[in-house]
TIPADO-548358 format. One record per residue: x, y, z of N, C-alpha, C in turn. Coordinates in steps of 0.1 Angstrom, whole numbers, padded with zeros to 4 digits, always signed. Layout:
% residues N
XYZXYZXYZ
...
//
This chain:
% residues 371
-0240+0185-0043-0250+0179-0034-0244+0180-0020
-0254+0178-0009-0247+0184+0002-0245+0168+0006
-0238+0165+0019-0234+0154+0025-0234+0159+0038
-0228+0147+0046-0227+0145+0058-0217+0134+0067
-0210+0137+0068-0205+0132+0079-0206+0127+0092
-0211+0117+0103-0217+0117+0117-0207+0107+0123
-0205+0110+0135-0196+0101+0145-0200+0091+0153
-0193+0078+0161-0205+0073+0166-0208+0079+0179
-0199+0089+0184-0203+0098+0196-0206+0108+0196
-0217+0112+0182-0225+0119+0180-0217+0132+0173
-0208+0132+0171-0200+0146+0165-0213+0145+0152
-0211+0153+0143-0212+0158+0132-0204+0171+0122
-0203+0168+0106-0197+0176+0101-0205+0175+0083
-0205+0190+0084-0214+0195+0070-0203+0198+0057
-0210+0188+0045-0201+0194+0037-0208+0192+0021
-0198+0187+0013-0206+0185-0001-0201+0175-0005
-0205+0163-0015-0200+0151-0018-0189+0156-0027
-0182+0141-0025-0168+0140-0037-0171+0128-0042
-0169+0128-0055-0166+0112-0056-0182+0108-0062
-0187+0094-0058-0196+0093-0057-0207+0093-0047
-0220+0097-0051-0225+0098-0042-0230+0085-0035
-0242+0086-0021-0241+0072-0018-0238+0076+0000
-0239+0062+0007-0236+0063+0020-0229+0051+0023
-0217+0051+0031-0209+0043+0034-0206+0045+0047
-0202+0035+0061-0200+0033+0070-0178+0029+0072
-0173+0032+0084-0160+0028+0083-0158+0035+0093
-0141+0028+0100-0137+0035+0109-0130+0049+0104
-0128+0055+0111-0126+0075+0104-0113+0077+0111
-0104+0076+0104-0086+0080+0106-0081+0089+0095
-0073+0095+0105-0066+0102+0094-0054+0104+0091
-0048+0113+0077-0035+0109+0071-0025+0120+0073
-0015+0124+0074-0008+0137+0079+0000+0143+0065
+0003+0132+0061+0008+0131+0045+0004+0144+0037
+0017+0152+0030+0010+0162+0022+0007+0155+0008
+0016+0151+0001+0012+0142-0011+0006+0132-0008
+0008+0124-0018+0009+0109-0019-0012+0105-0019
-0016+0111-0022-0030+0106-0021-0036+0095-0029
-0033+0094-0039-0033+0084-0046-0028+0070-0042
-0017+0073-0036-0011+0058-0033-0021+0053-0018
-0023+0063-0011-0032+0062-0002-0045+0052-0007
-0054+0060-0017-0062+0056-0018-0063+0045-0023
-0049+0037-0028-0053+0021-0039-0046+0012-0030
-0040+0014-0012-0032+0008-0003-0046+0001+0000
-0042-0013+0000-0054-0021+0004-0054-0019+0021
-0046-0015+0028-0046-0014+0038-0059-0005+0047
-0059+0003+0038-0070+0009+0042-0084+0003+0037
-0085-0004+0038-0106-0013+0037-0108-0014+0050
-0120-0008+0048-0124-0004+0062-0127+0008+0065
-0119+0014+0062-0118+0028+0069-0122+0043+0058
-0123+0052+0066-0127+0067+0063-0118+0073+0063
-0113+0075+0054-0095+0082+0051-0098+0096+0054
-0094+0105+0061-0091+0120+0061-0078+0122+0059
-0074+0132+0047-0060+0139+0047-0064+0153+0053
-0052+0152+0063-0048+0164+0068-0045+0178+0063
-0041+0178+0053-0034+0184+0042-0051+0197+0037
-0048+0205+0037-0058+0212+0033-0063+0209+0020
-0059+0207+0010-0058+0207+0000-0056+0194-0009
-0064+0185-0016-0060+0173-0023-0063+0170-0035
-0056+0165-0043-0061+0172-0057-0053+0175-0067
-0040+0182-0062-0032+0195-0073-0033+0191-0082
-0023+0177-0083-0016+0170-0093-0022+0160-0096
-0034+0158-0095-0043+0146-0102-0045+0134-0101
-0046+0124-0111-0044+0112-0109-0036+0109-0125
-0028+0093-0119-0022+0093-0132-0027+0072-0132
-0023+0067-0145-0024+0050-0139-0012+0045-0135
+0002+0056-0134+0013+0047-0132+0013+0043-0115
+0014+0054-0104+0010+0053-0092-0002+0046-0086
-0008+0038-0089-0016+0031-0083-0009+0019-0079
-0014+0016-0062-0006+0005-0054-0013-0007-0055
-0025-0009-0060-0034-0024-0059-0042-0021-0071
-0049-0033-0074-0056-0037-0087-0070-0025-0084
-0073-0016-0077-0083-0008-0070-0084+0000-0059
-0089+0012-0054-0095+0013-0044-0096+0007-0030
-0094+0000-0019-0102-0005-0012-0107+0002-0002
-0103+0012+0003-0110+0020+0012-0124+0026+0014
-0129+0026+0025-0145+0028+0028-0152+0043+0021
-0142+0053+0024-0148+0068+0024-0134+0075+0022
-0135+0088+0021-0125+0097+0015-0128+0114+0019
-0122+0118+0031-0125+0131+0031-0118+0146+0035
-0120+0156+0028-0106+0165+0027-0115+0173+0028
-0108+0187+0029-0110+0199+0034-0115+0205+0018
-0100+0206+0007-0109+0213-0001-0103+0202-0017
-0114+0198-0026-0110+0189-0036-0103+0201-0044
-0095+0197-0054-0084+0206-0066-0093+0197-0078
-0106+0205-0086-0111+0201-0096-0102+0203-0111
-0090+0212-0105-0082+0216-0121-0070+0215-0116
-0063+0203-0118-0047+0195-0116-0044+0198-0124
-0028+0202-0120-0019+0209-0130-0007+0197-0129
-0003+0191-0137+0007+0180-0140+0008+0174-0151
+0018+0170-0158+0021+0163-0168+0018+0150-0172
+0017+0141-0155+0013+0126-0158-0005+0129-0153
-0008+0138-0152-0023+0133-0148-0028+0133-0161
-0040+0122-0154-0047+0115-0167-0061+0121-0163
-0069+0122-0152-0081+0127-0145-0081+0132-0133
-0090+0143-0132-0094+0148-0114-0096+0139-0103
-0091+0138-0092-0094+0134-0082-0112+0128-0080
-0118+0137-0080-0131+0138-0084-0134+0127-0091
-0130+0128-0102-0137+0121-0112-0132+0101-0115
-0115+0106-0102-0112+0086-0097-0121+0086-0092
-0126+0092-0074-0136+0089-0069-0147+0082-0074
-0152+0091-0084-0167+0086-0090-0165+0074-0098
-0154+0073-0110-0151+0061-0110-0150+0050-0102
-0147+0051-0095-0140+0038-0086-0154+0038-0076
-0164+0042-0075-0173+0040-0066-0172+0044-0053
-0163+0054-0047-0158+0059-0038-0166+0069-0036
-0174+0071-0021-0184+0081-0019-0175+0091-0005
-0171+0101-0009-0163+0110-0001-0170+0122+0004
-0165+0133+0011-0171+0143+0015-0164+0155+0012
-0162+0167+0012-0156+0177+0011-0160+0192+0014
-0150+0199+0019-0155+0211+0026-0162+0215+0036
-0153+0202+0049-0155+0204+0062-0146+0211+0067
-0144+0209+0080-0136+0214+0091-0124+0198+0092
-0118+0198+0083-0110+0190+0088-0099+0189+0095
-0096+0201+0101-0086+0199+0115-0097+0198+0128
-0108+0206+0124-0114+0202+0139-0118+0186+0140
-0118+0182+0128-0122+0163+0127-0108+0155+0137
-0096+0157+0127-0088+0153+0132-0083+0161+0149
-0087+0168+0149-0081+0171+0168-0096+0162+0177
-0109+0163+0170-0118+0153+0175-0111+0136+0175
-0109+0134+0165-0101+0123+0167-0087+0118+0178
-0084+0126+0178-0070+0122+0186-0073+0130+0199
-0084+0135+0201-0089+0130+0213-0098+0122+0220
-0104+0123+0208-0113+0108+0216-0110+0096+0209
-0106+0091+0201-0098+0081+0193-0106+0081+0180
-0097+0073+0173-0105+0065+0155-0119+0060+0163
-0129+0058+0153-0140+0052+0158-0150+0057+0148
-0161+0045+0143-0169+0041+0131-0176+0059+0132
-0178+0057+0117-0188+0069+0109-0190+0068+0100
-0200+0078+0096-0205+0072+0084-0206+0086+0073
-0206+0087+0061-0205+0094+0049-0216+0094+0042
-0229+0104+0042-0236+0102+0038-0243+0112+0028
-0248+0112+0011-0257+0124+0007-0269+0117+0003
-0275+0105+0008-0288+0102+0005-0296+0102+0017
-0294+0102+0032-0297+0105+0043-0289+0118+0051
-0300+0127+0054-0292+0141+0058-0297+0144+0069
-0307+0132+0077-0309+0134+0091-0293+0129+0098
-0286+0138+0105-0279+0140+0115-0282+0126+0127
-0296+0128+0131-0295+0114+0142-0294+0102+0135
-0301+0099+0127-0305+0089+0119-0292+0082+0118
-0282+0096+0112-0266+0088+0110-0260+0086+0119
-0259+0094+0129-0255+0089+0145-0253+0071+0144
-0265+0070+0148-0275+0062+0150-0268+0048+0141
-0273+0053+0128-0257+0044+0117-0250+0037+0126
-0237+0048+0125-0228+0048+0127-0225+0039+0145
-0228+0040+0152-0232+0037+0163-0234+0021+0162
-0242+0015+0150-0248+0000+0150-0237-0005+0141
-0231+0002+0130-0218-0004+0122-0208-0014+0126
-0201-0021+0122-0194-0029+0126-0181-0022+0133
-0174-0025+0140-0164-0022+0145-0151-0030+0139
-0134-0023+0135-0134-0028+0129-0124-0039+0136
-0120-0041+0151-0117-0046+0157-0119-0065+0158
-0118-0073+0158-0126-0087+0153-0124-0092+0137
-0127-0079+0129-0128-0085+0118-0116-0092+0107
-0120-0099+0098-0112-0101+0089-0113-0093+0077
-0104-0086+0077-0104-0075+0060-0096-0083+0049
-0088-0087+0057-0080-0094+0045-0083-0106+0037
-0093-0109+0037-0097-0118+0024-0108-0109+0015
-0109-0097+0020-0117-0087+0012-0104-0081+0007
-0093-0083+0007-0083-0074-0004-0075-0086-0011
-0073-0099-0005-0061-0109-0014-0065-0112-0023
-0053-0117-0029-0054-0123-0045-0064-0135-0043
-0073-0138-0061-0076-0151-0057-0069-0165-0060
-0057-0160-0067-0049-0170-0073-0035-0164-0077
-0024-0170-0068-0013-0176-0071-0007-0163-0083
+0000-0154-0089+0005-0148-0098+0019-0144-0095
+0028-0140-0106+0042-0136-0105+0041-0124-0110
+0052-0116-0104+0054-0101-0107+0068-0101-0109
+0074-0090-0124+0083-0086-0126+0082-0076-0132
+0083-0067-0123+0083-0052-0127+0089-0045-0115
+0097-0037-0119+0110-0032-0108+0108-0019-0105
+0112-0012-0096+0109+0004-0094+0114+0014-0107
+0108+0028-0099+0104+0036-0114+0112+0045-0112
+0120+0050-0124+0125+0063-0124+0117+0073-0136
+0120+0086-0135+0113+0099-0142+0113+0093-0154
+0131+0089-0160+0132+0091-0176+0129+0078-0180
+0127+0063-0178+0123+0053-0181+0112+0047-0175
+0105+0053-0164+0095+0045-0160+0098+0030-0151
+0087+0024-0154+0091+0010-0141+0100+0002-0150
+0112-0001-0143+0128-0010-0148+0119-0023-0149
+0130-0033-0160+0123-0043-0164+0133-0052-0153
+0127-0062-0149+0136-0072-0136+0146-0075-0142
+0157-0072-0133+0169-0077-0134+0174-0093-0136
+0185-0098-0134+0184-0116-0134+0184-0118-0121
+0173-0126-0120+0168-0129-0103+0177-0138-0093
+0183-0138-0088+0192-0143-0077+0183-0151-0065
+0172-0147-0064+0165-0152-0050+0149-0156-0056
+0149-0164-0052+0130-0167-0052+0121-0169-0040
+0111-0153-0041+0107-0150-0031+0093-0157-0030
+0086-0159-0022+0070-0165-0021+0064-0156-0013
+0057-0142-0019+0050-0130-0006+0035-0133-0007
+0037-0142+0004+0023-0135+0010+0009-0123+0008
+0002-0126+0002-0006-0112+0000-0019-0112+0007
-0016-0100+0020-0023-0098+0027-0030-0082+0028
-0031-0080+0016-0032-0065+0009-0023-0057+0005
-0009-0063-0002+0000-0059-0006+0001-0050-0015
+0011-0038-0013+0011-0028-0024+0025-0028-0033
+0018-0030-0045+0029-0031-0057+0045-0027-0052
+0043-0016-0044+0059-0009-0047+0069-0018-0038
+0062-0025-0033+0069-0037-0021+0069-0049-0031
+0062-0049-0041+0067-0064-0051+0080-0054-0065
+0081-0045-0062+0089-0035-0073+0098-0036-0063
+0102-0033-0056+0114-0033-0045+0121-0045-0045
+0114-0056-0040+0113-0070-0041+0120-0077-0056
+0116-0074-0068+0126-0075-0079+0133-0067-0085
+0137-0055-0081+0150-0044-0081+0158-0052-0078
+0156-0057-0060+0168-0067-0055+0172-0077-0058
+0166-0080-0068+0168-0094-0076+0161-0104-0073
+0147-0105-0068+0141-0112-0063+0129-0123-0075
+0127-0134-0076+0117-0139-0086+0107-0141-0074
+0099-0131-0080+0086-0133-0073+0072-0138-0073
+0070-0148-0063+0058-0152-0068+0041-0146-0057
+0034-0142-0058+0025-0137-0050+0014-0144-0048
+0010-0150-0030-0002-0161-0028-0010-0156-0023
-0020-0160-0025-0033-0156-0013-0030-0160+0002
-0034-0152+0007-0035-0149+0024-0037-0167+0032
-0043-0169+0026-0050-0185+0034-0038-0197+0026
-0030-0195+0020-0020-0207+0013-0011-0212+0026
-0014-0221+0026-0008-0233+0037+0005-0234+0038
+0015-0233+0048+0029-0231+0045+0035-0245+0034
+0026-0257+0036+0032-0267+0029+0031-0263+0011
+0022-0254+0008+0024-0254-0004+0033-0240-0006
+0039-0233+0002+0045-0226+0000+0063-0232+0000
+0067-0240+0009+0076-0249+0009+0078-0256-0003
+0063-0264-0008+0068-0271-0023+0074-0260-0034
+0071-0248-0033+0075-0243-0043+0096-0239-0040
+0094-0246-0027+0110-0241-0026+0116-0231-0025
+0111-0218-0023+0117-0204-0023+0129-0203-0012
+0137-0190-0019+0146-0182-0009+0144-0181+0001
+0137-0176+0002+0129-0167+0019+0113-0165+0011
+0106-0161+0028+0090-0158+0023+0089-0144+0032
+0085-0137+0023+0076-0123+0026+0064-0123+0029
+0059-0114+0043+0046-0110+0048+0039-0098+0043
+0031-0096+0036+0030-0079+0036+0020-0075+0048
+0021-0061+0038+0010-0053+0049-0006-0055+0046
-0016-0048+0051-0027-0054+0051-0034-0047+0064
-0048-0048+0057-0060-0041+0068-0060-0048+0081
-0067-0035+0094-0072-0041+0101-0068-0046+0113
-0072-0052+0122-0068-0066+0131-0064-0073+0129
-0052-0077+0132-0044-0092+0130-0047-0106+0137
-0051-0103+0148-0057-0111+0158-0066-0123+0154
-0075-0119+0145-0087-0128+0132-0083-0136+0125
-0068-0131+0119-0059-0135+0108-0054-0155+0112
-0064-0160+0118-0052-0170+0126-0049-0186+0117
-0052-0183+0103-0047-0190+0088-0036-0184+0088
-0034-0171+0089-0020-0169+0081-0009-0172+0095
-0013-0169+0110-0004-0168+0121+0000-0183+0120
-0009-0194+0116-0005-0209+0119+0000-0209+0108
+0000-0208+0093+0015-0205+0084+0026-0203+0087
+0025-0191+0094+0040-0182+0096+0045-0196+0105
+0039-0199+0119+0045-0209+0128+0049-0219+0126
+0045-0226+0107+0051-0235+0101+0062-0234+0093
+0064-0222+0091+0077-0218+0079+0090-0210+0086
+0086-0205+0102+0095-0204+0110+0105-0211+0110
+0119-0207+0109+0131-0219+0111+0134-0226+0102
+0122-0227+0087+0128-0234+0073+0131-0225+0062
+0125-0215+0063+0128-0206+0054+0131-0188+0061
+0141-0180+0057+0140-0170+0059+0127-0160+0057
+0122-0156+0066+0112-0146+0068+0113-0131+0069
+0104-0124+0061+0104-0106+0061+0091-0104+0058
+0087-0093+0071+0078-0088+0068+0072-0075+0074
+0065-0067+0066+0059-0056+0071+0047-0051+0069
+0045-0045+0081+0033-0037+0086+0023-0046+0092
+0012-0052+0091+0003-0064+0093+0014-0072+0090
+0023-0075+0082+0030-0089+0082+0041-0090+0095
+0045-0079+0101+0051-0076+0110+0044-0080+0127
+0033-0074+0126+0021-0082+0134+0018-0094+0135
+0018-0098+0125+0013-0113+0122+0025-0125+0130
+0035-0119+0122+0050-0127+0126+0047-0127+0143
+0050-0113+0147+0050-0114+0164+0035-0121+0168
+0023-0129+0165+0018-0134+0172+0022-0144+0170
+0028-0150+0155+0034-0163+0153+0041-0167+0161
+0053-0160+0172+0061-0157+0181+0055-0161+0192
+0045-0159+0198+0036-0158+0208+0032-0146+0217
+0036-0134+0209+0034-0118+0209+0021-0116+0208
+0014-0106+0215+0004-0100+0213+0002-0084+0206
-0008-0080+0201-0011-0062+0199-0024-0056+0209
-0018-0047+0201-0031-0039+0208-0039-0025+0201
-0047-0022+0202-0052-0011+0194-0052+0004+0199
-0043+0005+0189-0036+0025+0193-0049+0032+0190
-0046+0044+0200-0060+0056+0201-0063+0054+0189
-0056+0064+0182-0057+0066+0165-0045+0068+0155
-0039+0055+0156-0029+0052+0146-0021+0061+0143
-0009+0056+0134+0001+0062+0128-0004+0063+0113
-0004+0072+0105-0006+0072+0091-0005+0086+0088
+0009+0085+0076+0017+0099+0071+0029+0095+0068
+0037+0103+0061+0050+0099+0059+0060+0104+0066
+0058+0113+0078+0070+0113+0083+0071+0114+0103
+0067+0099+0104+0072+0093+0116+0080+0088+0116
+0090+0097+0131+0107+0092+0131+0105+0076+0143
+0114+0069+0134+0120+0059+0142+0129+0054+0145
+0134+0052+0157+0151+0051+0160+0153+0031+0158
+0166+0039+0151+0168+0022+0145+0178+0018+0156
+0175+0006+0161+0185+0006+0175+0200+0001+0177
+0201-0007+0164+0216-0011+0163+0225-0003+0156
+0222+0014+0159+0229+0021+0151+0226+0038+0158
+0215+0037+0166+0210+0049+0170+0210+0063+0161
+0205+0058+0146+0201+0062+0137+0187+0066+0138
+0179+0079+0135+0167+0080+0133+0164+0081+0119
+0152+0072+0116+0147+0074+0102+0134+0082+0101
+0132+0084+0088+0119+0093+0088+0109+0085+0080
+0100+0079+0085+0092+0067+0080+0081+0069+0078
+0073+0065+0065+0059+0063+0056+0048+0051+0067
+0046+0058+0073+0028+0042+0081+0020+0043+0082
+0011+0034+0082-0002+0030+0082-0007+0020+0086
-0007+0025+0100-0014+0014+0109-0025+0010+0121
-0035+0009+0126-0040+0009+0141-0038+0002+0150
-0031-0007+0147-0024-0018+0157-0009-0018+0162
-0006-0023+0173+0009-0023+0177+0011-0038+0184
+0022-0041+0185+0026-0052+0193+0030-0045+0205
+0025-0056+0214+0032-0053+0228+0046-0057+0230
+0053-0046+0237+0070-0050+0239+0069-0059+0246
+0064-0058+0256+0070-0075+0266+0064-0084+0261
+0057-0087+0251+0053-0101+0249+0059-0110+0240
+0071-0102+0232+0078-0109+0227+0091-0109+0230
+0096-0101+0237+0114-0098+0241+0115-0110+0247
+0115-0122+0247+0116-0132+0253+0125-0141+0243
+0118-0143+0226+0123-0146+0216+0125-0140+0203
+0124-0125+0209+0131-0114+0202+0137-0101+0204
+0144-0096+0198+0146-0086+0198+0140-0074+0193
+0141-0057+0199+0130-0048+0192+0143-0044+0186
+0142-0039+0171+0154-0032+0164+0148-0017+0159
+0137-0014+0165+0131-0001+0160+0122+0001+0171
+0120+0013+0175+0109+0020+0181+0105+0035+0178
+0092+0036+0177+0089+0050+0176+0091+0058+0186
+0095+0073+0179+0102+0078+0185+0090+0088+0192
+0079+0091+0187+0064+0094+0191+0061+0090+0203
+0057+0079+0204+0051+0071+0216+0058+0060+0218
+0069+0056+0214+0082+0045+0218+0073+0031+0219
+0060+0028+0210+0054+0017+0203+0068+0011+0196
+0063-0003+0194+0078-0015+0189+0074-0010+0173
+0087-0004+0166+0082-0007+0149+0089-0019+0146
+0099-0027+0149+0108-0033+0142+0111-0046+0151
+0112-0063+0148+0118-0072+0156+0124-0076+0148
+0134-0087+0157+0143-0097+0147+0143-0107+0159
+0140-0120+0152+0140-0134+0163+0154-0137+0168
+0160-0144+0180+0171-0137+0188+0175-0152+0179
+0169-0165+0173+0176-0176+0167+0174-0180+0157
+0166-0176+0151+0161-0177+0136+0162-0163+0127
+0162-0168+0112+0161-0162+0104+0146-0153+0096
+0144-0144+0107+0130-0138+0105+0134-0122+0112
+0127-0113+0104+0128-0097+0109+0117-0092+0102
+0112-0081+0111+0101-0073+0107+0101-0061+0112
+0093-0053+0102+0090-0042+0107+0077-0035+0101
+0072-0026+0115+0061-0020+0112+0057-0011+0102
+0065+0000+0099+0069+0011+0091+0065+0003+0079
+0063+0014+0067+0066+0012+0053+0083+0015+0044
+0093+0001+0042+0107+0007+0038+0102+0013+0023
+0092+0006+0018+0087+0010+0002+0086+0021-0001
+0081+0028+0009+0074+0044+0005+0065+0044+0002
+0065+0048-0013+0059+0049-0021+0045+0057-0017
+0049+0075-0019+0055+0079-0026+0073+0084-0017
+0068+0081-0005+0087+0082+0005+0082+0084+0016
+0089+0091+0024+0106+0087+0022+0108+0074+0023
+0126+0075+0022+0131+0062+0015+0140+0059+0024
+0143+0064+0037+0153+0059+0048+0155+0050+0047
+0141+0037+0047+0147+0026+0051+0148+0009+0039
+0152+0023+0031+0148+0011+0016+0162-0002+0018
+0171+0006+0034+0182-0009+0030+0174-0022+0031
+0165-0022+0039+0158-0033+0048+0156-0043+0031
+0155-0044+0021+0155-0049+0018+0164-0056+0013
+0180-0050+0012+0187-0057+0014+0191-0067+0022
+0190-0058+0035+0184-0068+0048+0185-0084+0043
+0170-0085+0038+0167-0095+0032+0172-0102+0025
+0178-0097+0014+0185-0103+0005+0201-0114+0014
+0205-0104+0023+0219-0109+0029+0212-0121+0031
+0200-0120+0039+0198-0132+0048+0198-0144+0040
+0187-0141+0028+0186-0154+0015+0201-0158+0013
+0210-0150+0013+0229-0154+0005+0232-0164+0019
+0228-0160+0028+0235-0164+0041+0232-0179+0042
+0214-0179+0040+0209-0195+0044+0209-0204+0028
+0214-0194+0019+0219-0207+0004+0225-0222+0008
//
C-alpha cells in the first residue's frame, strides 16, 4: 500500500507502509544506530515520536522476545529506507514487519531517508505525520501542523507502571541467557519514568534488590520502604511537566543516595534548581563521544534524548562530570554536598556500547559509603 509521510513545514515523502497500516501523528527524529532496532522500538522513551533509522537498511536479523526493553512498543511511527522481510538469525522469532503489525505500529518505508534526516538537522525535529488512509499531501500538512507539540506535554504517565513491582533478573550472556540475581547487598527503589529493563538487569547484576514505582509515588512512601539509594530513569519527552516527580526528587535529596539517567538526569537538575532546553534535533545512536571530566577519558555513548540542561543553571550546586564532545551540552552532574549523580547518556546500552557500565558501580560505592 502506498503511504505518506508530511512535515509540519510542508516537506513531504512517498513511500509504502510497514507495519500496520493507519495514520499516526509525532514528533520525527532520527536514530544513527546501525543495530539495535528493536531495543529502539520497546525504549519507552520514545512515545511520542516518529523514529527514523539512519541505517539503510532494518530488518536483517529480526525480532526475537529476549531483547525487548519494556512490556511494549511505545513509540508513535517507525521509518527506514529499506524493510529486510527475510532475517537471517538464530534468535529471531518474526520479521520486523510483521512486530510492526503486531504491535499496532503504523510505519513507512522506501523513502529518501537521508534526505529526511539532513531535512531535519536543518531545520530541526518537528511534528509529522505517517499516513496510508489519507494520501492528500495538504490535508497531511495541514495534520501535522495542528498536532500537538511535544514540548509541554506529559508522556510519562502514558509509559509508567501502574503498580509497585520487583525485578530480579540480571544481564545476559550468549551461553546462559539473563543471570539469575545474585545475593542482594543494596535495596534499590527506581523510579519508573519509562524505564528500560537493561537498567533494572544492571541494577541487580550489582547486587541491587529492586523494587520499581510509578512516576507519581510520593517520596514519603518511598522512604517507608527504607531503601539503599533511589534510582531515576529515563523517559519521554519534556521534563519541565514532570513537576510530581521534581517535588519527589527535592524530598529524597540529602536522605537517600540518588542516580539517575537520561530524563532522570533532567529531572534531578531541576530538582536542583537547574533548567533545560530543547536541542534542534537531539542526540539518538550509539556512538556519541563524551568526555568524562575527572579523568579526561572519552567514552563512546548509547542516547536518546531532546532535551539538555543548561550549564549555568546548576554549577552553583553542582558539578558537570561529562560533556558532549559534539556540541559540549552537560551529559553528566554530581551535587558538590550530597549524595546524588547523574547522567544523560545511556551506561546500559543495551544493545552498547558499554564504556560506561562503571557508573553503576558508581552507585553501588555510594550505597557502601552512606550504610
Amino acid at each position: 500500500m502506498k503511504a505518506i509521510l508530511a512535515l509540519a513545514d510542508g516537506r513531504v515523502f512517498y513511500g509504502k507502509t510497514l507495519g500496520a497500516p493507519g495514520e499516526v501523528t509525532g514528533e520525527v527524529v532520527f536514530n544513527t544506530s546501525l543495530s539495535g532496532y528493536q531495543e529502539i522500538l520497546t525504549d519507552p522513551s520514545y512515545c511520542g515520536e516518529i523514529v527514523t533509522m539512519t541505517y539503510p537498511q532494518i530488518g536483517n536479523y529480526g525480532i526475537n522476545p529476549e531483547d525487548v526493553e519494556s512490556r511494549q512498543p511505545f513509540l508513535s511511527g517507525f521509518v527506514v529506507k529499506d524493510a529486510c522481510e527475510f532475517p537471517s538469525n538464530f534468535r529471531s522469532t518474526m520479521s520486523l514487519s510483521a512486530y510492526l503489525k503486531e504491535n499496532g505500529i503504523v510505519g513507512i518505508q522506501g523513502i529518501d531517508t537521508r534526505a529526511l534526516v539532513k531535512h531535519i538537522r536543518d531545520k530541526g525535529a518537528q511534528t509529522g505525520i505517517i499516513s496510508s488512509l489519507d494520501l492528500d499531501p495538504a490535508s497531511l500538512v495541514e495534520k501535522a501542523r495542528k498536532a500537538p507539540s511535544i514540548v509541554g506535554r506529559d508522556l510519562v504517565k502514558e509509559v509508567t507502571c501502574d503498580k509497585p513491582y520487583s525485578w530480579n533478573e540480571g544481564t545476559w550472556s550468549l551461553e546462559e541467557g539473563y543471570a539469575q540475581a545474585p545475593e542482594a547487598k543494596y535495596k534499590v527503589v527506581a523510579y519508573d519514568f519509562g524505564i528500560k529493563r537493561n537498567i533494572l538487569r544492571n541494577l541487580v547484576s550489582a547486587g541491587c534488590d529492586v523494587t520499581v514505582v510509578p512516576a507519581t509515588t510520593p517520596a514519603e512512601e518511598v522512604l517507608a520502604m527504607n531503601p539503599d539509594g533511589v534510582f531515576l530513569s529515563n523517559g519521554p519527552g519534556d521534563p519541565e511537566p514532570i513537576t510530581y516527580a521534581q517535588e519527589a526528587i527535592r524530598n529524597l535529596l540529602g536522605k537517600k543516595p540518588i542516580f539517575g539517567i537520561c530524563l532522570g538526569h533532567q529531572l534531578l537538575s531541576i530538582a536542583l534548581g537547574g533548567k533545560t532546553y530543547k536541542l534542534k534535533f537531539g542526540h539518538r545512536g550509539g556512538n556519541q563521544p563524551v568526555l568524562r571530566e575527572e579523568t579526561g577519558k572519552v567514552e563512546i555513548t548509547s542516547q536518546n534524548h531532546g532535551f539538555a540542561v543548561d550549564t549555568d543553571s546548576v554549577k552553583e550546586v553542582a558539578v558537570v562530570t561529562h560533556i558532549n564532545l559534539n556540541d559540549d551540552t552537560v551529559e553528566g552532574i554530581r551535587h558538590k554536598d550530597l549524595e546524588a549523580f547523574s547522567v544523560q547518556y545511556h551506561p546500559e546500552a543495551s544493545p552498547g556500547p558499554h564504556d560506561a557500565q562503571y557508573l553503576f558501580k558508581c552507585f553501588t560505592d555510594m550505597m557502601d559509603k552512606n550504610k
